[in-house]
C-alpha positions in Angstrom: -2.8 7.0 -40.6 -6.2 6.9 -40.0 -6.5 3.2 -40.2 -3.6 2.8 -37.7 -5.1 4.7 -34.5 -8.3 2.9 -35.1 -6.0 -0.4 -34.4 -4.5 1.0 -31.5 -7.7 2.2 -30.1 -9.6 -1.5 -30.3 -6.9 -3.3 -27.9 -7.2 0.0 -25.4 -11.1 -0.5 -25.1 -10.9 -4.4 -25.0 -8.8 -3.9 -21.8 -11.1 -0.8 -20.6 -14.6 -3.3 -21.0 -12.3 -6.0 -19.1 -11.2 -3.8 -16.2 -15.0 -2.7 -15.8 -16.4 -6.6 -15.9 -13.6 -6.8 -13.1 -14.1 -4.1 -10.9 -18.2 -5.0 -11.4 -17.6 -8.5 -9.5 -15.2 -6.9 -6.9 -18.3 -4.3 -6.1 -20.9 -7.4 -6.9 -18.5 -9.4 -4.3 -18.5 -6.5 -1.9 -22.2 -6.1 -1.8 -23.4 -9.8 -1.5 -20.3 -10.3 1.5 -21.9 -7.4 2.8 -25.0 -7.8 2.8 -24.4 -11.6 4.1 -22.3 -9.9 7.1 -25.6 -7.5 7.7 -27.6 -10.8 8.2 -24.8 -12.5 11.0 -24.0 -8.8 12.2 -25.0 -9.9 15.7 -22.8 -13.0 15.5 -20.1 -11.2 14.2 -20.2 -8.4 17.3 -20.5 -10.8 20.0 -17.1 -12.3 18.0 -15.4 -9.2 18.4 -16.8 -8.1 22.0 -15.5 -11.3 23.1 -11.9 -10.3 24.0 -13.5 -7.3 26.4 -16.3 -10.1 27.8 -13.1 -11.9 29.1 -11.1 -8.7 30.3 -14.1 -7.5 32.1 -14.3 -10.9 33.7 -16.9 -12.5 36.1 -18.0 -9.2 37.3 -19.6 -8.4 34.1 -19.6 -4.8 31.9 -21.9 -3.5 29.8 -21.3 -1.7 26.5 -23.6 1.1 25.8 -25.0 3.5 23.3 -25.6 7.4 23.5 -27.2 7.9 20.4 -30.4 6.5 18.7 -29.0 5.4 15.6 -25.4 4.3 17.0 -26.9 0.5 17.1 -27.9 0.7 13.4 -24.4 2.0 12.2 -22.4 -0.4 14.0 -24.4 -2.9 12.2 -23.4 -1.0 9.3 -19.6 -0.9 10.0 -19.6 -4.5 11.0 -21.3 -5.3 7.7 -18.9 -3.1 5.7 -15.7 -4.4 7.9 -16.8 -8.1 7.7 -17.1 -7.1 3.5 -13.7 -6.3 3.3 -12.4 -9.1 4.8 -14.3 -11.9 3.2 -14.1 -10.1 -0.2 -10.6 -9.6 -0.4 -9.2 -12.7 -2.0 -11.9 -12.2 -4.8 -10.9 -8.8 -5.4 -7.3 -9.5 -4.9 -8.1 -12.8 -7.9 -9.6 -10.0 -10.4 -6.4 -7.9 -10.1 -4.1 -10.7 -10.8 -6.6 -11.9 -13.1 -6.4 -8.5 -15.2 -2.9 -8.0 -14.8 -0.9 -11.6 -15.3 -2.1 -11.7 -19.6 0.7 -8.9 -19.2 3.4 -10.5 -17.9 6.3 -12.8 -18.7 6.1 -16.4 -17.5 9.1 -15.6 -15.2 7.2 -12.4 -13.6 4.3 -14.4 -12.7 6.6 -16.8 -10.8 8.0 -14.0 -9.2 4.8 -12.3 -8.2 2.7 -15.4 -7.5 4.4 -16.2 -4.0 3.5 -12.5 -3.2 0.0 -13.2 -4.6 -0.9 -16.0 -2.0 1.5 -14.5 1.2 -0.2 -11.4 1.3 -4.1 -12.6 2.7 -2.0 -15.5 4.7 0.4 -12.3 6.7 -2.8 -9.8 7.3 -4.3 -13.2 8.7 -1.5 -13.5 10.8 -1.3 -10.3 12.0 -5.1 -10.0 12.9 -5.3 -12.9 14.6 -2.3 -11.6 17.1 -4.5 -8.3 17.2 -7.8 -10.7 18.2 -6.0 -13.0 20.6 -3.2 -11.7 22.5 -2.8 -7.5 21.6 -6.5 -6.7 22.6 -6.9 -8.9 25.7 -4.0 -7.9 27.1 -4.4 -4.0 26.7 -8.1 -4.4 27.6 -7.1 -5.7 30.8 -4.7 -3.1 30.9 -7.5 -0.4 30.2 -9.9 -1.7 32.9 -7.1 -2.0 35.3 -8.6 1.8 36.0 -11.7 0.9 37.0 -12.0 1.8 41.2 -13.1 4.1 43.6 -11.8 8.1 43.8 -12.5 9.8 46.9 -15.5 7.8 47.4 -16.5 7.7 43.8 -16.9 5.0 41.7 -14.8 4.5 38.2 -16.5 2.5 35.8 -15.7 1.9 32.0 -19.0 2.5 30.2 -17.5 2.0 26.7 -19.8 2.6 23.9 -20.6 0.0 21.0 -19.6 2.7 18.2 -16.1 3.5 20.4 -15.5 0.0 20.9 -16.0 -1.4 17.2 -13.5 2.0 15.8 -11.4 0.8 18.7 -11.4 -3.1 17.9 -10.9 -2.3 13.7 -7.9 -0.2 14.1 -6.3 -2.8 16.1 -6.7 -5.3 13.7 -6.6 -3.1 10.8 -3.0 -2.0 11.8 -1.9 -5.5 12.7 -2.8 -6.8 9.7 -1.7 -4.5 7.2 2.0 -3.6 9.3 2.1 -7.5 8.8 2.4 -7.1 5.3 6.0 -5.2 5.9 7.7 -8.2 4.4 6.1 -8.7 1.1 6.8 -4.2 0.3 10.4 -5.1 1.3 10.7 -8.2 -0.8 8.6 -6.6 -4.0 11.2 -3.7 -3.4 14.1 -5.7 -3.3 13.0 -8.0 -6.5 12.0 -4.5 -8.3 15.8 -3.4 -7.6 14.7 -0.4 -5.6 16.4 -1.6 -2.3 19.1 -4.2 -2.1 19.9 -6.1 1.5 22.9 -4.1 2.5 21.0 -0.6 1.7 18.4 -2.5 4.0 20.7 -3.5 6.9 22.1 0.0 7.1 18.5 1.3 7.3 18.2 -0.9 10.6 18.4 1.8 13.2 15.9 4.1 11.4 13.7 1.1 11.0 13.6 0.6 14.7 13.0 4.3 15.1 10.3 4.2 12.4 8.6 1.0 14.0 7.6 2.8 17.3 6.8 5.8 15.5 4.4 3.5 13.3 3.1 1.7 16.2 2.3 5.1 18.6 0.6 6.8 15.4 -1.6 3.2 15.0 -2.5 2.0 17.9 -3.8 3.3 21.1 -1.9 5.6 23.6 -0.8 3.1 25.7 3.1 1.4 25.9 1.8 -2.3 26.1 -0.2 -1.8 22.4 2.6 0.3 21.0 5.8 -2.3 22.0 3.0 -6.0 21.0 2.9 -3.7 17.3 6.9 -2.1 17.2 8.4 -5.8 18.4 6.7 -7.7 15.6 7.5 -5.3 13.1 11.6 -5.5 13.8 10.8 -9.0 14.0 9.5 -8.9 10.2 12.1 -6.8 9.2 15.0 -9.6 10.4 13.2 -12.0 8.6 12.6 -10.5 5.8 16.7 -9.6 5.7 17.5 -13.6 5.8 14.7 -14.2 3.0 16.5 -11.9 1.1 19.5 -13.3 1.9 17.9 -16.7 0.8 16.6 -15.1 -2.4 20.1 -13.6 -3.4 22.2 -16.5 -2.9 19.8 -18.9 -5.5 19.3 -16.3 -7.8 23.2 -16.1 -7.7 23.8 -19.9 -8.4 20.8 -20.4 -11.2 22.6 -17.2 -12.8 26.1 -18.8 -12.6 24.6 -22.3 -13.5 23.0 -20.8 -17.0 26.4 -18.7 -18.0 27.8 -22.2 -17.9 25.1 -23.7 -19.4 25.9 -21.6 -22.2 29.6 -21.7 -22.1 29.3 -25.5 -22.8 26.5 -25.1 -25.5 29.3 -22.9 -27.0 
Protein backbone atom coordinates (compact mmCIF):
# COMPACT_ATOMS: atom_id res chain seq x y z
CA UNK A 1 0.00 0.00 0.00
CA UNK A 2 2.65 1.94 0.91
CA UNK A 3 4.64 1.34 -2.13
CA UNK A 4 1.66 2.26 -4.32
CA UNK A 5 1.04 6.07 -3.07
CA UNK A 6 4.67 6.57 -3.28
CA UNK A 7 4.16 5.77 -7.27
CA UNK A 8 1.35 7.94 -7.57
CA UNK A 9 2.97 10.71 -5.75
CA UNK A 10 6.34 10.80 -8.17
CA UNK A 11 4.13 11.54 -11.52
CA UNK A 12 2.11 14.44 -9.35
CA UNK A 13 5.44 16.28 -8.35
CA UNK A 14 7.10 15.70 -11.88
CA UNK A 15 4.09 17.76 -13.26
CA UNK A 16 4.17 20.26 -10.12
CA UNK A 17 8.37 21.07 -10.81
CA UNK A 18 7.08 21.39 -14.63
CA UNK A 19 4.29 23.84 -14.06
CA UNK A 20 6.77 25.89 -11.75
CA UNK A 21 9.78 25.84 -14.60
CA UNK A 22 6.64 27.16 -16.81
CA UNK A 23 5.14 29.70 -14.87
CA UNK A 24 9.10 30.92 -14.06
CA UNK A 25 9.64 31.82 -17.89
CA UNK A 26 6.11 33.35 -18.17
CA UNK A 27 7.17 35.73 -15.07
CA UNK A 28 10.96 35.72 -16.53
CA UNK A 29 9.15 36.69 -19.97
CA UNK A 30 7.05 39.33 -18.21
CA UNK A 31 9.88 41.05 -16.52
CA UNK A 32 12.50 41.25 -19.44
CA UNK A 33 9.25 42.52 -21.97
CA UNK A 34 8.79 44.85 -19.21
CA UNK A 35 11.49 46.05 -18.43
CA UNK A 36 12.38 46.43 -22.39
CA UNK A 37 8.91 48.50 -22.61
CA UNK A 38 10.28 50.75 -19.49
CA UNK A 39 13.34 51.56 -21.78
CA UNK A 40 10.96 52.60 -25.12
CA UNK A 41 8.19 53.89 -22.64
CA UNK A 42 8.44 57.29 -24.30
CA UNK A 43 8.13 55.81 -27.75
CA UNK A 44 5.47 53.76 -26.76
CA UNK A 45 3.22 56.92 -25.32
CA UNK A 46 3.79 59.09 -28.15
CA UNK A 47 2.25 55.69 -30.08
CA UNK A 48 -0.69 55.75 -28.13
CA UNK A 49 -1.15 59.78 -27.81
CA UNK A 50 -1.06 59.66 -31.43
CA UNK A 51 -4.84 59.18 -32.17
CA UNK A 52 -5.61 62.40 -29.73
CA UNK A 53 -2.49 64.38 -31.59
CA UNK A 54 -4.73 63.93 -34.72
CA UNK A 55 -8.20 64.63 -33.07
CA UNK A 56 -6.86 67.75 -31.48
CA UNK A 57 -5.65 68.78 -34.84
CA UNK A 58 -3.51 71.70 -36.03
CA UNK A 59 -4.46 73.76 -33.15
CA UNK A 60 -2.51 71.72 -30.80
CA UNK A 61 -3.53 70.26 -26.97
CA UNK A 62 -1.56 69.50 -24.34
CA UNK A 63 -1.85 66.63 -21.94
CA UNK A 64 -1.05 67.28 -18.48
CA UNK A 65 -0.22 66.04 -15.02
CA UNK A 66 -1.60 66.98 -11.43
CA UNK A 67 0.42 65.01 -9.44
CA UNK A 68 4.28 64.63 -8.95
CA UNK A 69 4.60 61.10 -9.44
CA UNK A 70 1.72 60.66 -12.17
CA UNK A 71 4.74 60.82 -14.99
CA UNK A 72 6.57 58.01 -13.27
CA UNK A 73 3.45 55.64 -13.02
CA UNK A 74 2.39 56.01 -16.40
CA UNK A 75 5.78 54.95 -17.31
CA UNK A 76 4.99 52.20 -15.07
CA UNK A 77 1.53 51.18 -16.68
CA UNK A 78 2.92 51.55 -20.13
CA UNK A 79 5.77 49.19 -19.16
CA UNK A 80 3.34 46.74 -17.51
CA UNK A 81 0.65 47.20 -20.48
CA UNK A 82 3.36 46.93 -23.23
CA UNK A 83 4.44 43.43 -21.00
CA UNK A 84 1.28 41.98 -21.45
CA UNK A 85 1.10 42.32 -24.82
CA UNK A 86 4.49 41.28 -26.06
CA UNK A 87 4.52 38.45 -23.58
CA UNK A 88 1.45 36.85 -24.31
CA UNK A 89 2.22 34.41 -27.05
CA UNK A 90 5.15 33.09 -24.71
CA UNK A 91 2.96 32.62 -21.95
CA UNK A 92 0.15 31.41 -24.09
CA UNK A 93 3.25 28.62 -25.65
CA UNK A 94 4.03 27.42 -21.89
CA UNK A 95 0.27 26.62 -21.32
CA UNK A 96 -0.14 24.64 -24.44
CA UNK A 97 3.27 23.48 -23.81
CA UNK A 98 2.15 21.95 -20.25
CA UNK A 99 -1.11 20.90 -21.22
CA UNK A 100 -0.91 19.13 -25.04
CA UNK A 101 1.50 15.75 -23.29
CA UNK A 102 -2.22 15.37 -21.98
CA UNK A 103 -4.15 15.13 -24.82
CA UNK A 104 -5.20 12.90 -27.60
CA UNK A 105 -3.71 13.53 -31.08
CA UNK A 106 -7.30 14.45 -32.24
CA UNK A 107 -7.72 17.12 -29.21
CA UNK A 108 -4.70 18.81 -30.22
CA UNK A 109 -6.13 19.24 -33.75
CA UNK A 110 -9.04 20.50 -32.27
CA UNK A 111 -7.52 23.01 -29.94
CA UNK A 112 -4.61 24.07 -32.09
CA UNK A 113 -6.68 26.34 -34.57
CA UNK A 114 -7.93 27.96 -31.24
CA UNK A 115 -4.26 28.11 -30.08
CA UNK A 116 -3.02 30.40 -32.96
CA UNK A 117 -6.77 32.45 -33.61
CA UNK A 118 -6.77 33.76 -30.35
CA UNK A 119 -3.49 36.46 -30.40
CA UNK A 120 -4.47 36.95 -34.29
CA UNK A 121 -8.64 38.17 -33.05
CA UNK A 122 -7.31 40.34 -29.87
CA UNK A 123 -4.91 41.84 -32.67
CA UNK A 124 -7.73 42.44 -34.69
CA UNK A 125 -9.76 43.95 -32.33
CA UNK A 126 -7.11 46.38 -30.92
CA UNK A 127 -6.09 47.50 -33.94
CA UNK A 128 -10.02 48.68 -34.67
CA UNK A 129 -9.75 50.20 -31.00
CA UNK A 130 -6.21 52.15 -32.26
CA UNK A 131 -7.36 53.21 -35.66
CA UNK A 132 -10.92 53.90 -36.18
CA UNK A 133 -12.87 53.54 -32.39
CA UNK A 134 -10.52 56.06 -30.64
CA UNK A 135 -10.15 58.75 -33.35
CA UNK A 136 -13.45 58.90 -33.97
CA UNK A 137 -14.82 59.23 -30.28
CA UNK A 138 -11.82 61.63 -29.61
CA UNK A 139 -13.10 63.90 -32.07
CA UNK A 140 -16.27 63.29 -30.72
CA UNK A 141 -15.08 64.19 -27.12
CA UNK A 142 -13.25 67.46 -28.21
CA UNK A 143 -16.22 68.39 -30.33
CA UNK A 144 -17.00 70.17 -26.61
CA UNK A 145 -14.32 72.33 -26.53
CA UNK A 146 -15.80 76.24 -27.02
CA UNK A 147 -16.73 79.21 -25.29
CA UNK A 148 -19.74 79.48 -22.43
CA UNK A 149 -20.93 82.80 -21.64
CA UNK A 150 -17.69 84.15 -22.47
CA UNK A 151 -15.67 81.37 -20.98
CA UNK A 152 -13.40 79.24 -22.58
CA UNK A 153 -13.85 75.13 -22.67
CA UNK A 154 -10.71 73.47 -22.95
CA UNK A 155 -9.93 69.66 -22.59
CA UNK A 156 -6.92 69.49 -20.27
CA UNK A 157 -6.76 65.68 -20.23
CA UNK A 158 -4.33 64.19 -17.93
CA UNK A 159 -1.50 61.65 -18.98
CA UNK A 160 -2.72 59.06 -16.18
CA UNK A 161 -6.70 59.68 -17.47
CA UNK A 162 -5.64 59.34 -20.84
CA UNK A 163 -3.46 56.08 -20.76
CA UNK A 164 -6.68 54.22 -18.29
CA UNK A 165 -8.77 55.76 -21.03
CA UNK A 166 -6.67 54.49 -24.12
CA UNK A 167 -6.08 50.60 -22.30
CA UNK A 168 -9.68 50.06 -21.75
CA UNK A 169 -10.42 50.77 -25.25
CA UNK A 170 -8.18 48.43 -26.46
CA UNK A 171 -8.42 46.09 -23.70
CA UNK A 172 -12.18 45.64 -24.40
CA UNK A 173 -11.75 45.44 -28.08
CA UNK A 174 -9.44 42.95 -28.01
CA UNK A 175 -10.67 40.59 -25.57
CA UNK A 176 -14.80 41.01 -26.90
CA UNK A 177 -12.89 39.99 -30.12
CA UNK A 178 -12.25 36.82 -28.76
CA UNK A 179 -16.24 36.08 -28.66
CA UNK A 180 -15.82 33.63 -31.46
CA UNK A 181 -13.16 31.26 -30.26
CA UNK A 182 -15.62 30.88 -26.32
CA UNK A 183 -18.54 30.15 -28.78
CA UNK A 184 -16.62 27.66 -30.87
CA UNK A 185 -14.68 25.93 -27.75
CA UNK A 186 -18.36 25.82 -26.34
CA UNK A 187 -19.81 24.35 -29.18
CA UNK A 188 -16.82 21.69 -29.82
CA UNK A 189 -17.04 20.96 -25.80
CA UNK A 190 -20.95 20.18 -26.46
CA UNK A 191 -22.09 22.83 -24.11
CA UNK A 192 -23.98 24.90 -26.80
CA UNK A 193 -25.00 23.55 -30.10
CA UNK A 194 -25.89 26.11 -33.25
CA UNK A 195 -29.70 26.06 -32.92
CA UNK A 196 -29.47 26.66 -28.93
CA UNK A 197 -27.18 29.52 -30.34
CA UNK A 198 -29.50 31.04 -32.97
CA UNK A 199 -32.40 31.09 -30.55
CA UNK A 200 -30.07 33.04 -28.09
CA UNK A 201 -29.88 35.77 -30.95
CA UNK A 202 -32.04 38.39 -29.47
CA UNK A 203 -30.49 38.14 -25.95
CA UNK A 204 -27.21 38.34 -27.66
CA UNK A 205 -28.05 41.57 -29.17
CA UNK A 206 -29.41 42.74 -25.85
CA UNK A 207 -26.31 41.47 -24.13
CA UNK A 208 -23.84 43.13 -26.81
CA UNK A 209 -24.93 46.73 -25.93
CA UNK A 210 -25.11 45.88 -22.34
CA UNK A 211 -21.35 44.66 -22.88
CA UNK A 212 -20.32 47.52 -24.76
CA UNK A 213 -22.03 50.52 -22.31
CA UNK A 214 -20.36 48.59 -19.18
CA UNK A 215 -16.80 48.63 -21.40
CA UNK A 216 -16.47 51.49 -23.00
CA UNK A 217 -16.93 55.06 -22.37
CA UNK A 218 -20.35 56.78 -21.91
CA UNK A 219 -20.79 57.87 -25.10
CA UNK A 220 -23.31 56.18 -28.14
CA UNK A 221 -20.50 56.34 -30.89
CA UNK A 222 -17.99 53.92 -28.56
CA UNK A 223 -20.75 51.81 -27.35
CA UNK A 224 -22.60 51.00 -31.13
CA UNK A 225 -18.19 50.75 -32.99
CA UNK A 226 -18.03 47.85 -29.84
CA UNK A 227 -22.04 46.29 -29.87
CA UNK A 228 -21.91 46.21 -34.08
CA UNK A 229 -18.77 44.10 -34.19
CA UNK A 230 -19.75 41.84 -31.53
CA UNK A 231 -23.25 40.78 -33.56
CA UNK A 232 -21.05 40.72 -36.29
CA UNK A 233 -18.82 37.93 -34.62
CA UNK A 234 -21.60 36.19 -33.38
CA UNK A 235 -23.05 35.68 -37.22
CA UNK A 236 -19.92 34.51 -38.12
CA UNK A 237 -19.21 32.50 -35.70
CA UNK A 238 -23.01 30.80 -36.40
CA UNK A 239 -21.81 29.97 -40.21
CA UNK A 240 -18.34 28.53 -38.85
CA UNK A 241 -20.29 26.41 -36.85
CA UNK A 242 -22.42 25.62 -39.51
CA UNK A 243 -19.15 24.85 -41.55
CA UNK A 244 -17.81 22.78 -38.67
CA UNK A 245 -21.02 20.58 -38.30
CA UNK A 246 -21.61 19.79 -41.73
CA UNK A 247 -17.66 18.13 -42.14
CA UNK A 248 -17.69 16.59 -38.96
CA UNK A 249 -21.10 15.04 -40.30
CA UNK A 250 -19.59 13.67 -43.62
CA UNK A 251 -15.99 12.40 -42.05
CA UNK A 252 -18.47 10.59 -39.42
CA UNK A 253 -20.64 9.06 -42.20
CA UNK A 254 -17.49 8.42 -44.35
CA UNK A 255 -15.81 6.22 -41.35
CA UNK A 256 -19.27 4.18 -40.51
CA UNK A 257 -18.78 3.14 -44.08
CA UNK A 258 -15.45 2.67 -43.90
CA UNK A 259 -16.23 0.19 -41.52
CA UNK A 260 -19.24 -1.29 -43.02
CA UNK A 261 -16.93 -2.32 -45.99
CA UNK A 262 -14.01 -3.51 -43.71
CA UNK A 263 -16.83 -5.76 -42.38
Amino acid sequence: MIGDIDDSKAPLLDHLIELRSRLLKCVYALFITGAICFYFSEQLFAILVHPLKEAFGDAGGKLVYTKLYEAFFVQIKIAAFGAFCLSFPIIANQLWAFVAPGLYAKEKKALLPFLIATPFLFALGASLAYFVVMPTAFHFFLGYQGNASGLQIEALPSADSYLGLVMQFILAFGICFLLPVLLMLLNRAGFVSREQLKGMRRYMIVGAFILAAVLTPPDVVSQLMLAIPLLLLYEITLVAIWFTDRSQAKRAAAEAAAEEASA
